[in-house]
C-alpha positions as CSV (number, residue, x, y, z in Angstrom):
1,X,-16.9,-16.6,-3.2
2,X,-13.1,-17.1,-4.0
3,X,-11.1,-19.5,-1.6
4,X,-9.1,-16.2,-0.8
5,X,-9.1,-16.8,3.1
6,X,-7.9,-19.9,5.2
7,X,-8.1,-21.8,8.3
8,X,-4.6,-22.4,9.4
9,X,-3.8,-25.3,12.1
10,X,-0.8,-26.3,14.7
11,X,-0.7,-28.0,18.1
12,X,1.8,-27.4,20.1
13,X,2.5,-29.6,23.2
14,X,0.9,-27.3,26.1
15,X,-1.7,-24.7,26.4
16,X,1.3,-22.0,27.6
17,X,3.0,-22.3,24.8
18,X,-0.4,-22.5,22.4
19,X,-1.2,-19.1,23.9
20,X,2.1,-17.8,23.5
21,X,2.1,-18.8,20.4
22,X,-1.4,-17.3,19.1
23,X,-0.7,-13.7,21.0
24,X,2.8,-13.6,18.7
25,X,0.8,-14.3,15.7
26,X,-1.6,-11.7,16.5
27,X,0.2,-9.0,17.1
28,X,2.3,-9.6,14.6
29,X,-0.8,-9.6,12.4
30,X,-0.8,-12.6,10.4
31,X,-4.4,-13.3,11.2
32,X,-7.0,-12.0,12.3
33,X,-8.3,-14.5,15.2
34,X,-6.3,-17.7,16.9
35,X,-8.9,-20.4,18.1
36,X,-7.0,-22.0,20.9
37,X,-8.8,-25.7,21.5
38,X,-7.5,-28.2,23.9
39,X,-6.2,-30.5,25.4
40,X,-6.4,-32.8,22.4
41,X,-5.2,-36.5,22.4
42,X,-2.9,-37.2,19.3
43,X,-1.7,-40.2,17.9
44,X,1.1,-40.5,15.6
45,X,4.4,-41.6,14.1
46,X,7.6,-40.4,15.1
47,X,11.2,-42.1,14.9
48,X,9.7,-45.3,14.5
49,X,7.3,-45.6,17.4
50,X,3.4,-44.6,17.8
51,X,2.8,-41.9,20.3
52,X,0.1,-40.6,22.2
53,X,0.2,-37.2,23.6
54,X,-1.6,-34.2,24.5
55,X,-1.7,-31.0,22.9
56,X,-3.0,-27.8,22.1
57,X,-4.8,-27.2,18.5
58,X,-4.4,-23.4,17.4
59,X,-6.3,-22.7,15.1
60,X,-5.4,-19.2,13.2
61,X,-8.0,-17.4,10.5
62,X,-5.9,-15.3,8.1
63,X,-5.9,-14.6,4.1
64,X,-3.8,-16.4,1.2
65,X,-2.0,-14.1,1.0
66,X,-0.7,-13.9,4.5
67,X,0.2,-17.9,4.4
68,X,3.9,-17.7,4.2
69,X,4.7,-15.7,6.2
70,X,2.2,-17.0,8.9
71,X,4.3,-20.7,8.1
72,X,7.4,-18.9,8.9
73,X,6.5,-17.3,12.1
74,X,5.3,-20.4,12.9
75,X,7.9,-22.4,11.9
76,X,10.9,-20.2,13.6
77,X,8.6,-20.6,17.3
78,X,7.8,-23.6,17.4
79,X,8.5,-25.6,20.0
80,X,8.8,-29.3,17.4
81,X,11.3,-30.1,15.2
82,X,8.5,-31.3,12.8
83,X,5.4,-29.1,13.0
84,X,2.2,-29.7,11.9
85,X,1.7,-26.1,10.1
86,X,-1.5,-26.9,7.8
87,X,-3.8,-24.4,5.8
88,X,-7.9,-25.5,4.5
89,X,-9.3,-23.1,2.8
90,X,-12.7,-20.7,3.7
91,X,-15.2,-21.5,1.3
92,X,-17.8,-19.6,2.5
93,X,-18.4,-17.0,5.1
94,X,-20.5,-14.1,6.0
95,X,-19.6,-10.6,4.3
96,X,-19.2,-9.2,7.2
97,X,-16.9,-11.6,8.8
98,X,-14.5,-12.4,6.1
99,X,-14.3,-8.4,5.3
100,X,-12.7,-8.2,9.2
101,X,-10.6,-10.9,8.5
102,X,-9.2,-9.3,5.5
103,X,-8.7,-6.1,7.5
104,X,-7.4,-7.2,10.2
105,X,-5.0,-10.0,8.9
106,X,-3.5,-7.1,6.6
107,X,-2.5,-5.1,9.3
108,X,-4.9,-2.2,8.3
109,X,-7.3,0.0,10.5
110,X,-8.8,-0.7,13.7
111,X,-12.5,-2.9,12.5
112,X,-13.1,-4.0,15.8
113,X,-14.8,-7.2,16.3
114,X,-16.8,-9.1,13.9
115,X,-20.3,-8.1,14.3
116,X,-19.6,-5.3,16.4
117,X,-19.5,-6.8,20.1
């Protein structure tokens, strides 16, 4: 199976704004499904000085294809100056589920939920 679908990442600084964040990407259907995980502890560089904070991991399922523009929504509502906007790609899935993903991340019909719930 082709690496034609990914797992994109951000974390944002609170869960408001993480599910603010993964309803806009939704509706504006740039994937199909936004995994919102948290809190989180980070640890990182900025200016100069390690920091330690809490956050929010979203975690959006969407298609190659639908990458850019996925960064750029993003991008333009995020609340960092600097965010983390990463993509790893989907190896491997089943049929059914990665078929959804497609159709839903491409804005096409109705498919309901994966596996029918």
């Amino acid at each position: 199976m082709s690496a034609r679908y990914l797992q994109v990442c951000t974390a944002v600084p609170s869960e408001e704004e993480a599910g603010e964040l993964a309803r806009r990407i939704i509706e504006a259907r740039m994937a199909a499904a936004v995994q919102v995980v948290g809190p989180i502890r980070s640890t990182y560089w900025w200016r100069g000085a390690v920091r330690i904070t809490p956050e929010w991991l979203c975690i959006g399922k969407t298609t190659v294809s639908r990458f850019k523009e996925l960064a750029a929504l993003i991008a333009a509502h995020h609340p960092y100056e600097v965010p983390e906007i990463t993509a790893t790609p989907i190896s491997h899935g089943s049929r059914s589920y990665l078929s959804w993903l497609s159709e839903e991340a491409s804005g096409g019909v109705e498919a309901g939920r994966p596996g029918g719930w």
